[in-house]
Backbone as a printed PyTorch tensor [residue, N CA C, xyz], in Angstrom:
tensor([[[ 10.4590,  -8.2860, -16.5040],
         [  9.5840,  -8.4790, -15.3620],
         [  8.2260,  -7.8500, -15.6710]],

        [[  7.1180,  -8.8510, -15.3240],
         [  5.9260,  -8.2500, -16.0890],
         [  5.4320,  -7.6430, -14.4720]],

        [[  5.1160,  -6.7220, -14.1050],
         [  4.9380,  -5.8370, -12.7550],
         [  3.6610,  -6.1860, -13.1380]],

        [[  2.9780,  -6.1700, -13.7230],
         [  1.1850,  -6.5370, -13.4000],
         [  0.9240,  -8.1050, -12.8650]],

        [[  1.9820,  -8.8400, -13.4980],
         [  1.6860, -10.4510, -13.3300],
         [  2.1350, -10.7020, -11.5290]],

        [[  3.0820, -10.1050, -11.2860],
         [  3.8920, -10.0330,  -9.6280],
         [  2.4650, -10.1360,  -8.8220]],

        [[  1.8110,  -8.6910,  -9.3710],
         [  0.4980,  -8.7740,  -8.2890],
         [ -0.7760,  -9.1370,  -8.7120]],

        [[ -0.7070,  -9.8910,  -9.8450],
         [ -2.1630, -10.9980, -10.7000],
         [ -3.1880, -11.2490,  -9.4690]],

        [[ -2.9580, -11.9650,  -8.4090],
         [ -3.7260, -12.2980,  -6.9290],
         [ -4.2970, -10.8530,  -7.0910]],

        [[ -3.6050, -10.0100,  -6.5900],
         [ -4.4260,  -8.9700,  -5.6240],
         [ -4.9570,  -8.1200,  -6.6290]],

        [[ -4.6540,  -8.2110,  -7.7030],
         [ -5.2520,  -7.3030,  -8.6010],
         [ -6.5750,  -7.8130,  -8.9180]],

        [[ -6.6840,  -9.1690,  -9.2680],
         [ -7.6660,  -9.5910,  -9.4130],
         [ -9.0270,  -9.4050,  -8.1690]],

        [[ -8.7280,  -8.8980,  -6.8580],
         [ -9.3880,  -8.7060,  -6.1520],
         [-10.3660,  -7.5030,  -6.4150]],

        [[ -9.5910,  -6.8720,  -7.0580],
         [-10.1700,  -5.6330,  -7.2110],
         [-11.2540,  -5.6490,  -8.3770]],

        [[-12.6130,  -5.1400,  -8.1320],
         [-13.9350,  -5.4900,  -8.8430],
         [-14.1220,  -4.7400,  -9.9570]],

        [[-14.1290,  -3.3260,  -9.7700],
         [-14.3920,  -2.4290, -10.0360],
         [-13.4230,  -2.1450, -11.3780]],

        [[-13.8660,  -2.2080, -12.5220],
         [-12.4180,  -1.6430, -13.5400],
         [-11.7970,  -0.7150, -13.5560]],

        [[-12.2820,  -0.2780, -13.0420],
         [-11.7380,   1.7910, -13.0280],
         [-11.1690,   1.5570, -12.2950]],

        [[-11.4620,   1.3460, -10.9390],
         [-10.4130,   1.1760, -10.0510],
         [ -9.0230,   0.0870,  -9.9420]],

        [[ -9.3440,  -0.6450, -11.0970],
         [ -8.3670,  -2.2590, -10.7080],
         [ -7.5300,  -1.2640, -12.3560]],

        [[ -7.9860,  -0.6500, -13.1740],
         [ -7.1960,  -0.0510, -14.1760],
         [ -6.3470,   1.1650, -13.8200]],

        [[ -6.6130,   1.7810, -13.0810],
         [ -6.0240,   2.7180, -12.0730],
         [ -5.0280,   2.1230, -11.1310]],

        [[ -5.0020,   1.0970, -10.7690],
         [ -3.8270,   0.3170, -10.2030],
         [ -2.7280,   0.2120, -11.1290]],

        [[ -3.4490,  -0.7000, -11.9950],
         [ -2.3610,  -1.2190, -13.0250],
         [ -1.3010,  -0.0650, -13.4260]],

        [[ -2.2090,   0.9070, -13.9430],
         [ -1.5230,   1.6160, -14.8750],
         [ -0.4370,   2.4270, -13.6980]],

        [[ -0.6630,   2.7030, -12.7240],
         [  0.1010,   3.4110, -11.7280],
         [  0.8300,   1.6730, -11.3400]],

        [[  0.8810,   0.8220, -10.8240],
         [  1.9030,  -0.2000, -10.7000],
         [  3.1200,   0.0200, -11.4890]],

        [[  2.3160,   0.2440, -13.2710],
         [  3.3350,   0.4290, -14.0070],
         [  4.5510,   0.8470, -14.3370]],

        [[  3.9460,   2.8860, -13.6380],
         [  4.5030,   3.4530, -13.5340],
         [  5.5770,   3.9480, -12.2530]],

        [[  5.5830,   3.1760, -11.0720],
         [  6.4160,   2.9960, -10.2100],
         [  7.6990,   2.9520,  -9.8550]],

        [[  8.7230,   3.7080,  -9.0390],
         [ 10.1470,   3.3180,  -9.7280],
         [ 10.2970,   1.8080,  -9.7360]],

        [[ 11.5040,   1.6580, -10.5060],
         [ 11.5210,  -0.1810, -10.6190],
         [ 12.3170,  -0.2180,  -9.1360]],

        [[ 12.8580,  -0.1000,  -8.2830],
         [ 13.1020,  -0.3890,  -6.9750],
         [ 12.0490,  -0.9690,  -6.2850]],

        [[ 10.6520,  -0.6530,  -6.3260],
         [  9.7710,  -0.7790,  -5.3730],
         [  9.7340,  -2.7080,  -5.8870]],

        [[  9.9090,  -3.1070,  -7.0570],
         [ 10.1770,  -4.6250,  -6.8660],
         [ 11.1430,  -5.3600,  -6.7660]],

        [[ 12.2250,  -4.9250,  -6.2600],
         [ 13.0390,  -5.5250,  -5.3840],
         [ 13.6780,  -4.8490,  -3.7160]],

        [[ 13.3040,  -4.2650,  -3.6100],
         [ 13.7560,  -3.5610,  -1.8640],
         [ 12.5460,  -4.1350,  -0.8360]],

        [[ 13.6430,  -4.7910,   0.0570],
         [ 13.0120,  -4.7980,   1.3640],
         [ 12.4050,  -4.1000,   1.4850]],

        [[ 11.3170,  -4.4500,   2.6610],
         [ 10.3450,  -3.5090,   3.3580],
         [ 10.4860,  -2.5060,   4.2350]],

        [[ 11.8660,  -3.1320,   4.6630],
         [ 12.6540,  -1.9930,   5.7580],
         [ 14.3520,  -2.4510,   5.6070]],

        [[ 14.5780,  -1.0570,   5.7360],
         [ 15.8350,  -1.0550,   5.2490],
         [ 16.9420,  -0.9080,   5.9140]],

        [[ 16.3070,  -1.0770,   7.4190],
         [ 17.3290,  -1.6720,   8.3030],
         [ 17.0030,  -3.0370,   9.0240]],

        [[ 15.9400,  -3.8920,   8.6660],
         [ 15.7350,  -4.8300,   9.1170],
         [ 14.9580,  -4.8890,  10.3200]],

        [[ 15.1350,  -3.3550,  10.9680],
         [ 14.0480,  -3.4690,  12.2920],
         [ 12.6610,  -3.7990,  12.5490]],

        [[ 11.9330,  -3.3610,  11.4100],
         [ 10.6600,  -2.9490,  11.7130],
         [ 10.0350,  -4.1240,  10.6060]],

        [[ 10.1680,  -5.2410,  10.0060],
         [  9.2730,  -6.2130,   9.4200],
         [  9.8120,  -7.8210,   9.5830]],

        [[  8.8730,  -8.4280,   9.6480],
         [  9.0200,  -9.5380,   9.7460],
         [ 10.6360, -10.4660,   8.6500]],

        [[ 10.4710, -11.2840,   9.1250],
         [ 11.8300, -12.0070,   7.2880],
         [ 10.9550, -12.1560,   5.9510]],

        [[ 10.0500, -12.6770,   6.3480],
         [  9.4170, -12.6480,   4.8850],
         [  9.6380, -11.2530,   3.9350]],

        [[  9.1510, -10.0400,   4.6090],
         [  9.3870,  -9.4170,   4.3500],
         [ 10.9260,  -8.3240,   4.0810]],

        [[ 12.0620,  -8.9940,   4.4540],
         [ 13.3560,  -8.8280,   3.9880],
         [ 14.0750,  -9.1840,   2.8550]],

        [[ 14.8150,  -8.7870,   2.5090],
         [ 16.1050,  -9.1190,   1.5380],
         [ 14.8500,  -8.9140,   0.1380]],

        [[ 15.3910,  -9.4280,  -1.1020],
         [ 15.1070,  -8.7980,  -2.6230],
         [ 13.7930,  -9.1630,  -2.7200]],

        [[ 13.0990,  -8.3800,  -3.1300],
         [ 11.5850,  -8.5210,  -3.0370],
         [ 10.8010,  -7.9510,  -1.8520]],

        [[ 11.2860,  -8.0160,  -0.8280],
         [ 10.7260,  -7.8800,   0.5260],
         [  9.1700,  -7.1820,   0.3720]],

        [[  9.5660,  -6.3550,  -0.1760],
         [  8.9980,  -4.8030,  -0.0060],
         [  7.4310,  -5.1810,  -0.8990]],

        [[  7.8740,  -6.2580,  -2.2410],
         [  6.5920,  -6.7210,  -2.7960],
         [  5.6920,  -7.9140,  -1.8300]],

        [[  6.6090,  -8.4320,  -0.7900],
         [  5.8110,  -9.5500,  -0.3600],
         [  5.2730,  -8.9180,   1.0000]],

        [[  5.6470,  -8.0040,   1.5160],
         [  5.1030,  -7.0460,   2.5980],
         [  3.5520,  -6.5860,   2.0420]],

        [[  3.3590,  -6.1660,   0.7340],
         [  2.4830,  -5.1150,   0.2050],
         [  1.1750,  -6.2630,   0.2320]],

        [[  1.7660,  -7.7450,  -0.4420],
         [  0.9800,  -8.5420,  -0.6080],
         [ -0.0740,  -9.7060,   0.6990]],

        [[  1.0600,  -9.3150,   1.5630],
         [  0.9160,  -9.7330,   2.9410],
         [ -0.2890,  -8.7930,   3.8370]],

        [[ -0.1000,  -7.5210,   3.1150],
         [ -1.4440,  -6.6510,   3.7760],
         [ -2.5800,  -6.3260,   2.9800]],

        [[ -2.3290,  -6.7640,   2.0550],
         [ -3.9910,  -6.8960,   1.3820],
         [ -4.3150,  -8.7340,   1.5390]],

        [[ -3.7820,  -9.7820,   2.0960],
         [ -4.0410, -10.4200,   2.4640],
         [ -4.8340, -10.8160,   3.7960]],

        [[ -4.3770,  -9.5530,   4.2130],
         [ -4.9930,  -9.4620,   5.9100],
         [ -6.2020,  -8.4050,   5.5370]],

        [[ -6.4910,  -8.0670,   4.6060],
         [ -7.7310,  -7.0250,   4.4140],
         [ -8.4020,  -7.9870,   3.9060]],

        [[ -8.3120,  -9.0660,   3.0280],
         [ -8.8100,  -9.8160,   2.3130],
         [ -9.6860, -10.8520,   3.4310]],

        [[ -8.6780, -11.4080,   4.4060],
         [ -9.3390, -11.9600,   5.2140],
         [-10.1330, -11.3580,   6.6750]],

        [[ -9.6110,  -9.9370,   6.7190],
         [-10.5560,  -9.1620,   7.5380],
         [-11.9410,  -8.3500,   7.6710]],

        [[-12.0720,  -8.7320,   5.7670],
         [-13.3090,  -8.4460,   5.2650],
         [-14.7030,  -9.5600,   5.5230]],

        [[-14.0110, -10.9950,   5.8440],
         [-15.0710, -11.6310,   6.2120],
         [-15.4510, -11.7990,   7.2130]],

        [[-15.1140, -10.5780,   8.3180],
         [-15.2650, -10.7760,   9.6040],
         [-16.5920,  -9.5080,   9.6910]],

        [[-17.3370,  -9.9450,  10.6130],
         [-18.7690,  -9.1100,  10.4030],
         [-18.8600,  -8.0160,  10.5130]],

        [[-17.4620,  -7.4850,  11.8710],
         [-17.7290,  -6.2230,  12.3150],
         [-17.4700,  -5.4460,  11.0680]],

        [[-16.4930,  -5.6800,   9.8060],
         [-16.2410,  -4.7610,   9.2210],
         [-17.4110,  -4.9100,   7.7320]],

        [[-18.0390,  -3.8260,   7.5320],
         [-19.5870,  -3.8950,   6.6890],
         [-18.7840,  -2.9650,   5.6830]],

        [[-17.7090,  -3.4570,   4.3080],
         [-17.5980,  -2.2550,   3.6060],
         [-18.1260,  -2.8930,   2.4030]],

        [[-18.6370,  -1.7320,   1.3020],
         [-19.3330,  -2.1420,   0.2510],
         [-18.3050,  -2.3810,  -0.7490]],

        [[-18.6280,  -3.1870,  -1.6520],
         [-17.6290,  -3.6120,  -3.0030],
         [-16.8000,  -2.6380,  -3.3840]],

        [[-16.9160,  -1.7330,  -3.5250],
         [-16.4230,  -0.3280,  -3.8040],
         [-15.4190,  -0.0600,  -2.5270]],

        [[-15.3980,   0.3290,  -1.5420],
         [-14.4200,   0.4540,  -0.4790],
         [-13.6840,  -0.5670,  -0.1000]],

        [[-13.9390,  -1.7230,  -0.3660],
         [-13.2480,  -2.8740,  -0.1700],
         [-12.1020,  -3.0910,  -1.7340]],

        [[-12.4640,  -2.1560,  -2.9220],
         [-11.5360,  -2.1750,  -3.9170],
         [-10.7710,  -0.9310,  -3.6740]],

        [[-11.3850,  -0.1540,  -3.1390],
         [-10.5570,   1.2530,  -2.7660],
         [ -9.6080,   0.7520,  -1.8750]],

        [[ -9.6620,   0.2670,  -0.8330],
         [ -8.9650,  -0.3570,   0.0500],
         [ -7.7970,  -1.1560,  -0.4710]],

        [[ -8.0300,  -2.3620,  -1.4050],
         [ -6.9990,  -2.8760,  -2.0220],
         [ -6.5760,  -2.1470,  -2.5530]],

        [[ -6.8560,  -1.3280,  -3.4270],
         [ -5.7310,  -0.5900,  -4.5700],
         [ -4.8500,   0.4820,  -3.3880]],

        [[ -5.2800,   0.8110,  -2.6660],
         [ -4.7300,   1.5260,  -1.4650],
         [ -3.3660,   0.7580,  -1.0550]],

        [[ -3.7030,  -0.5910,  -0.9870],
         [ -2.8550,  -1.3000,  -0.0590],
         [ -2.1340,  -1.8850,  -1.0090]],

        [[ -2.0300,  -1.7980,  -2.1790],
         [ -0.9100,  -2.6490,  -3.5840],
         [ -0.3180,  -1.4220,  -3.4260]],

        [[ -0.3470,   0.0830,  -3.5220],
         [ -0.0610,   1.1250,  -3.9800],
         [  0.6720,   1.8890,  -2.7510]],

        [[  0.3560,   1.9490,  -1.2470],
         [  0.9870,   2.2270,  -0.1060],
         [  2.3250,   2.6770,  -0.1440]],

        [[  3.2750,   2.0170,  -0.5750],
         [  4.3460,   1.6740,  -0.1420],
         [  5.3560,   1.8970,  -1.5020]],

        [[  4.8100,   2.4020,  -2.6730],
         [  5.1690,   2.7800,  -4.0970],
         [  6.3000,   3.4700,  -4.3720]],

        [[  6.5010,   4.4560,  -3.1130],
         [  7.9060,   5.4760,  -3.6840],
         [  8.2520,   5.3320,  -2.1370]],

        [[  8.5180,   4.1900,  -0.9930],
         [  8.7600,   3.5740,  -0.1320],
         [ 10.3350,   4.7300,   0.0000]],

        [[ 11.1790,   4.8310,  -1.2850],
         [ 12.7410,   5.5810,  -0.8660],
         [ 12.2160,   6.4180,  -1.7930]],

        [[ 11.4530,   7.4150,  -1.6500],
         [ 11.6960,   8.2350,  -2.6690],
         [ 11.2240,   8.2890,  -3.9800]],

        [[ 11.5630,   9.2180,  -4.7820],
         [ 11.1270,   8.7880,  -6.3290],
         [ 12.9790,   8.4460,  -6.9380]],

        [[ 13.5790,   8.8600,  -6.3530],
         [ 14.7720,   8.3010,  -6.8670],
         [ 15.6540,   7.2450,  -6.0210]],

        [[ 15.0930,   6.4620,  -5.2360],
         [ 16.2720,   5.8810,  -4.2890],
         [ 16.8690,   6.2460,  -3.1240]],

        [[ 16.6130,   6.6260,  -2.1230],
         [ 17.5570,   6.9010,  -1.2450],
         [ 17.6460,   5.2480,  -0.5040]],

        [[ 19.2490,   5.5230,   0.7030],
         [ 19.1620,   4.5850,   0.7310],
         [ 18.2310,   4.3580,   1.8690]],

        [[ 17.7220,   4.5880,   2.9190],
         [ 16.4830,   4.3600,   3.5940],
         [ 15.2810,   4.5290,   3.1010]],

        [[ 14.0980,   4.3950,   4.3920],
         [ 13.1090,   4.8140,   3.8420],
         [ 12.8510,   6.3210,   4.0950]],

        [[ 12.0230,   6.6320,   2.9620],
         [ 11.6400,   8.4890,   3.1920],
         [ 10.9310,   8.5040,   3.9840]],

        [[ 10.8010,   9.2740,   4.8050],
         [  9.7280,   9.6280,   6.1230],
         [  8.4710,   9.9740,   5.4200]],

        [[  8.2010,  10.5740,   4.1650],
         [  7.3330,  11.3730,   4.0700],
         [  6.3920,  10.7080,   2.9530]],

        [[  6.9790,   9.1010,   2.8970],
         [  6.8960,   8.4470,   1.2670],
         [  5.7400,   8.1590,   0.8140]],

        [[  4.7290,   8.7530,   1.9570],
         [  2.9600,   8.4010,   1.5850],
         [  2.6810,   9.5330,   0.9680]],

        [[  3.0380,  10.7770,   1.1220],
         [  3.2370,  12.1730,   0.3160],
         [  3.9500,  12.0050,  -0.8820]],

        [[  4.8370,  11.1050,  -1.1570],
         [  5.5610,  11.4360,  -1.8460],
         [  4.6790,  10.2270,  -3.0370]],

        [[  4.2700,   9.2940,  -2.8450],
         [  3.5800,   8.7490,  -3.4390],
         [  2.4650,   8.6850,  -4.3990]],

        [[  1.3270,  10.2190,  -3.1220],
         [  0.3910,  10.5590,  -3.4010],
         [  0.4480,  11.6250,  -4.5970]],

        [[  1.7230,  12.4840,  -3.9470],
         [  2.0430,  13.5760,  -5.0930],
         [  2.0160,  13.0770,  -6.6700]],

        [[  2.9640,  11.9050,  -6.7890],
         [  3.6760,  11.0410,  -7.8630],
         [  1.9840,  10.8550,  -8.6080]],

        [[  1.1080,  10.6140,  -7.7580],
         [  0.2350,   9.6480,  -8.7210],
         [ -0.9000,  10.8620,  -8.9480]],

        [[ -1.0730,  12.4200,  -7.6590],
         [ -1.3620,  13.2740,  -8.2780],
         [ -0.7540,  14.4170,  -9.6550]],

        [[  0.2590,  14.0170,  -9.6510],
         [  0.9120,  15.0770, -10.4410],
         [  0.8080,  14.5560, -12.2040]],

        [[  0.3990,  13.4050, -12.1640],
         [  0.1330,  12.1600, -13.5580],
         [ -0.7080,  12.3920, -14.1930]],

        [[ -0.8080,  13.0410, -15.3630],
         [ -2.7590,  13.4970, -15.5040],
         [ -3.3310,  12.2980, -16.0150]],

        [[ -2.3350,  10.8900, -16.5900],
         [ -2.9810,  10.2620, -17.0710],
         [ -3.6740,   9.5870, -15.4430]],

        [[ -2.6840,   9.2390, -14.5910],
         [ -3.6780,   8.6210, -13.3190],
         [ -4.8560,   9.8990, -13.2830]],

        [[ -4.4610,  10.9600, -13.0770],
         [ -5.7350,  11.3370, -12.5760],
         [ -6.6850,  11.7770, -13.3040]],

        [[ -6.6940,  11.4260, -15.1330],
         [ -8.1230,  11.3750, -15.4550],
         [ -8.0810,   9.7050, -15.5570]],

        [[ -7.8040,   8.7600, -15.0500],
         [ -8.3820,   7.5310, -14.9850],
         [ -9.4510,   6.8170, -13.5390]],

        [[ -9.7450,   7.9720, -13.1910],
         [-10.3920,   7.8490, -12.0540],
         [-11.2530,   8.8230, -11.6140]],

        [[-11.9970,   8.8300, -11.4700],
         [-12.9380,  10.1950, -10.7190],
         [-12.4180,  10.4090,  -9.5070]],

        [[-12.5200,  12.0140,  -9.0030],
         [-11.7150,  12.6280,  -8.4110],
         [-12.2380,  12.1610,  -6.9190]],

        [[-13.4770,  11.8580,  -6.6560],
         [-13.6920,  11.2710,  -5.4610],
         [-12.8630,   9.9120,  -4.6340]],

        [[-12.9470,   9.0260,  -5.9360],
         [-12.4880,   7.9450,  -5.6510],
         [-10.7430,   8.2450,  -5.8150]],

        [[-10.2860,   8.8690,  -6.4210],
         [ -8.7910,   9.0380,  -6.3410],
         [ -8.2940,   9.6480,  -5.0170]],

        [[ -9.5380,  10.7480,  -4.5690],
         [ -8.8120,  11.3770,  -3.2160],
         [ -9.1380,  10.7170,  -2.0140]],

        [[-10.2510,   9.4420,  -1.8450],
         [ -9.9000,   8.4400,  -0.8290],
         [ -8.9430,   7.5070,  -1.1890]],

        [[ -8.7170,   6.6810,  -2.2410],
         [ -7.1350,   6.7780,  -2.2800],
         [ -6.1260,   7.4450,  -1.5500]],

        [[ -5.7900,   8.2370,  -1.8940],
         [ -4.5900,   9.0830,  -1.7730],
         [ -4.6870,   9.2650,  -0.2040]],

        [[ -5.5970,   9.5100,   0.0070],
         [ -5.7420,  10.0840,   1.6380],
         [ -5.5760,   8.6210,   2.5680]],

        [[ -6.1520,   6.9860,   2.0220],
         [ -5.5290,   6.2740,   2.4530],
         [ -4.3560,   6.1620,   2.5750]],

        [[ -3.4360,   6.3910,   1.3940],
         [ -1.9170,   6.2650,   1.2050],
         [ -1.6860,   6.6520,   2.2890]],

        [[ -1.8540,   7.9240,   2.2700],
         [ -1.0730,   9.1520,   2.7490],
         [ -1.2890,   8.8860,   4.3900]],

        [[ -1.9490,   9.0560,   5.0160],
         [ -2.1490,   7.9080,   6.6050],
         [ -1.9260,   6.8900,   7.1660]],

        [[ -1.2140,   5.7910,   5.8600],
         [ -1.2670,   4.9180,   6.1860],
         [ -0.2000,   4.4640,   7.0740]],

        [[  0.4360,   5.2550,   7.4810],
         [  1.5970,   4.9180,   8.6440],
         [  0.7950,   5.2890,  10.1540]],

        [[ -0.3020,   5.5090,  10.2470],
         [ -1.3150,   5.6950,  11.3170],
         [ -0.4200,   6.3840,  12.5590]],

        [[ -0.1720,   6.3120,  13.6570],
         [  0.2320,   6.8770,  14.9450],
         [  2.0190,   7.9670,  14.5280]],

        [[  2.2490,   6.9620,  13.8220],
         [  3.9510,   7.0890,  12.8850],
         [  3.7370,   8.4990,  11.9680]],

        [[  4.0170,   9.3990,  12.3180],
         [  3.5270,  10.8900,  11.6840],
         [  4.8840,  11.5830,  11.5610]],

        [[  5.6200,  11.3510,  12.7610],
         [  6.6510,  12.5050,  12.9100],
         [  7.9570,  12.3580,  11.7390]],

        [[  8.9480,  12.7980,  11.4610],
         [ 10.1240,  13.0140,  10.9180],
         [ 11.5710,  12.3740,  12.3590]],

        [[ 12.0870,  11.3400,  11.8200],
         [ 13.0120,  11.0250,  13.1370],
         [ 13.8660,  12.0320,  13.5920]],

        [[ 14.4290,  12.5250,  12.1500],
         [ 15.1420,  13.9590,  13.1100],
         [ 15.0680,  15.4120,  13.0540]],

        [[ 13.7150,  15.5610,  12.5730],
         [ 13.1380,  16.9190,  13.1810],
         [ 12.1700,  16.9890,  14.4810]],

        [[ 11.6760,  15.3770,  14.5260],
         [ 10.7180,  15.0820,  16.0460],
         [  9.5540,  16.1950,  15.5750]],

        [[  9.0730,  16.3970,  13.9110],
         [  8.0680,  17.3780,  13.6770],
         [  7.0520,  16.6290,  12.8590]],

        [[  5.8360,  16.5760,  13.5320],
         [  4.6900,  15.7480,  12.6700],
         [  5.0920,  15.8600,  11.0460]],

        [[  5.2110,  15.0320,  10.2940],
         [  5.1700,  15.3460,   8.4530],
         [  3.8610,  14.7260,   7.8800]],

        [[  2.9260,  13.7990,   8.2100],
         [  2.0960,  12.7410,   7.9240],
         [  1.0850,  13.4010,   8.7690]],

        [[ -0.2660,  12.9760,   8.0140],
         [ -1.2330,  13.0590,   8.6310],
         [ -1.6680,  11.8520,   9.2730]],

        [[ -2.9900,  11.7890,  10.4320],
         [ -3.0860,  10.0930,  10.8760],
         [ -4.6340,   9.8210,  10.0630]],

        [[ -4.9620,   8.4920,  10.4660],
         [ -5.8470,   8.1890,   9.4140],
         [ -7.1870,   9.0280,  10.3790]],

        [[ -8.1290,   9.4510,   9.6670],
         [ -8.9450,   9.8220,  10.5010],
         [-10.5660,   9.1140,   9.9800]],

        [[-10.4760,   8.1650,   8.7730],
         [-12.1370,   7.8010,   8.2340],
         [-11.7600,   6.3040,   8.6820]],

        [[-12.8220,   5.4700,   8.6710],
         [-12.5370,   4.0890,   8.9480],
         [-11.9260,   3.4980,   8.2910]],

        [[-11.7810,   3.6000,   7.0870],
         [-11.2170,   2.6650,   5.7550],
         [ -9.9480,   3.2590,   5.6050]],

        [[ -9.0530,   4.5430,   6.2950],
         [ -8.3990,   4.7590,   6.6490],
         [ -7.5510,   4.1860,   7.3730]],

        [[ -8.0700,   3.5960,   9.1580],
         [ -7.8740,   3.2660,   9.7460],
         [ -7.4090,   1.5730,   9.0000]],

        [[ -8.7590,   1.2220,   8.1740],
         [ -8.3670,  -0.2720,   8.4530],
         [ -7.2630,  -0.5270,   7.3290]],

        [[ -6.8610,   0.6110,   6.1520],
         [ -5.4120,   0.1940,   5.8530],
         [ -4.4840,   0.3010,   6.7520]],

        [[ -4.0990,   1.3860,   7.7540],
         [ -3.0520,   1.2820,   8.4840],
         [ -3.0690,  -0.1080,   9.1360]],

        [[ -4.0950,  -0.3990,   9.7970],
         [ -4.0400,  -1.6340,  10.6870],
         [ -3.5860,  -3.1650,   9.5930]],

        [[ -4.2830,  -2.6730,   8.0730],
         [ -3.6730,  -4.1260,   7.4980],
         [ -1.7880,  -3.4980,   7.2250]],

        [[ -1.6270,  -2.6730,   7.2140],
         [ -0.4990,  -2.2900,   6.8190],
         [  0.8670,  -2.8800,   7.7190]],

        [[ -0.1330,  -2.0810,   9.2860],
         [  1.0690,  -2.1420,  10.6830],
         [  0.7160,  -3.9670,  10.5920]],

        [[ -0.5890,  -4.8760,  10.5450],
         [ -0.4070,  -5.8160,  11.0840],
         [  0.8570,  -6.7330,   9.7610]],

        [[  0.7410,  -6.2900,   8.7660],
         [  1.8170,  -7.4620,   7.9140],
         [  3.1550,  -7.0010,   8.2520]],

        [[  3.8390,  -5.7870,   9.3730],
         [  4.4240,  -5.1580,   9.5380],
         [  5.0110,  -6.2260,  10.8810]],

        [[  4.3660,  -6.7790,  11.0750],
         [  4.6110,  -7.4440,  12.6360],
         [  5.4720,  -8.3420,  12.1870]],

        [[  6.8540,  -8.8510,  13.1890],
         [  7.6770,  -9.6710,  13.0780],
         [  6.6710, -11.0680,  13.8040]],

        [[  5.8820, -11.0470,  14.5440],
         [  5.6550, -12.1360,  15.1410],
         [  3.8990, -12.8810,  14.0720]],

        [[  3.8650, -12.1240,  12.9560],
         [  2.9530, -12.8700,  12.0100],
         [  3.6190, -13.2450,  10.6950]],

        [[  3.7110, -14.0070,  10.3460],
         [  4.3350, -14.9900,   8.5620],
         [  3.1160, -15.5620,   7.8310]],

        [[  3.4720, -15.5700,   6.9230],
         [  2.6720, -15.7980,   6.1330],
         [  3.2890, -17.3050,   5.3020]],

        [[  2.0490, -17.6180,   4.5830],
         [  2.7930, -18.6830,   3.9440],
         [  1.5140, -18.3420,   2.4210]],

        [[  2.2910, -17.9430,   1.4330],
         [  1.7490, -17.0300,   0.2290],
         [  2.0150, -18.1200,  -0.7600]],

        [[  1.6640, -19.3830,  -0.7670],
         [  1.1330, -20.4030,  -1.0430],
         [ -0.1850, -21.1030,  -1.0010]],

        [[ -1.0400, -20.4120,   0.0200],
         [ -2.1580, -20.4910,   0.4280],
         [ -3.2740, -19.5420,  -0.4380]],

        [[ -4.1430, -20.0400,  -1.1640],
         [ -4.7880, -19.0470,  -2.1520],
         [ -5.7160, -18.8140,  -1.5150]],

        [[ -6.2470, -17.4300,  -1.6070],
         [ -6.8730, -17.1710,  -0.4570],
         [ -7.9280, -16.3430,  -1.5170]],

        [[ -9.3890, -16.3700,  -1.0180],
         [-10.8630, -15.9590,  -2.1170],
         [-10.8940, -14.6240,  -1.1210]],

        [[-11.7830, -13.8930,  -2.3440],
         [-12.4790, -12.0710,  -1.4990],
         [-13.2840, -13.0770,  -1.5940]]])
């Protein structure tokens, strides 16, 4: 399985080399679960597209699709650069989704656990300048927006998004998250 070719579309969105090489190489390194597990792992919380083997890749692709097409809408003014920060944000979200080893749900904490994974890498983190890696990460890491707490400690673990480009991954995140939007990922769609 060539893991760069899966996300060829959305990678290609990304302008910037540093930043679209900083994907790759962290795609790479991902557990291999993250390309085949549902998006949710009890079925509650995502649409079907997003269920059963793969899910979890056609969820990821489903919300940089909705950034893709929410970028040509006027209100949102982001420059080439935040609009690739944004994608690599939104291929990368959802990366250690159970963990770094599998559990069988999802980890509560898996935007931390993500961020850690790709801080703790020295090769990710000299492939990027430290600015642009820590809006990254800080997207990741928010990107469950209102969704902060731990289910059974009922104790915030997540931070919420607090910059705009923050905000507008959670919102592409929660909206491919919706059972009542489908996609049809046949449709080639231009930045």
């Amino acid at each position: 399985m060539d893991r760069l070719e899966i996300f060829k579309i959305e990678l290609d969105y990304i302008l910037n080399p540093n930043i679209r090489n900083f994907t790759e190489i962290t795609l790479n390194k991902l557990p291999e679960y993250f390309f085949s597990i549902p998006a949710s792992s009890t079925g509650k919380y995502h649409p079907s597209y997003a269920l059963g083997d793969g899910g979890l890749v056609r969820h990821t692709k489903a919300a940089v699709r909705i950034a893709i097409e929410l970028f040509r809408v006027d209100l949102f003014k982001y420059t080439e650069e935040e609009k690739d920060i944004i994608i690599a944000s939104l291929i990368l979200h959802d990366g250690c989704k159970s963990g770094l080893n599998k559990s069988k749900h999802t980890v509560t904490e898996h935007p931390l656990v993500i961020t850690k994974f790709i801080k703790d890498d020295s090769e990710l983190r000299e492939n990027l300048d430290k600015n642009t890696l820590n809006i990254i990460t800080g997207c990741i890491e928010s990107h469950m927006g209102q969704w902060t707490k731990d289910f059974k400690t009922k104790r915030d673990v997540l931070p919420r998004p607090k910059t705009k480009i923050q905000n507008f991954v959670h919102w592409c995140d929660y909206l491919a998250s919706r059972k009542c939007l489908e996609f049809n990922f046949d449709v080639e769609v231009k930045r």
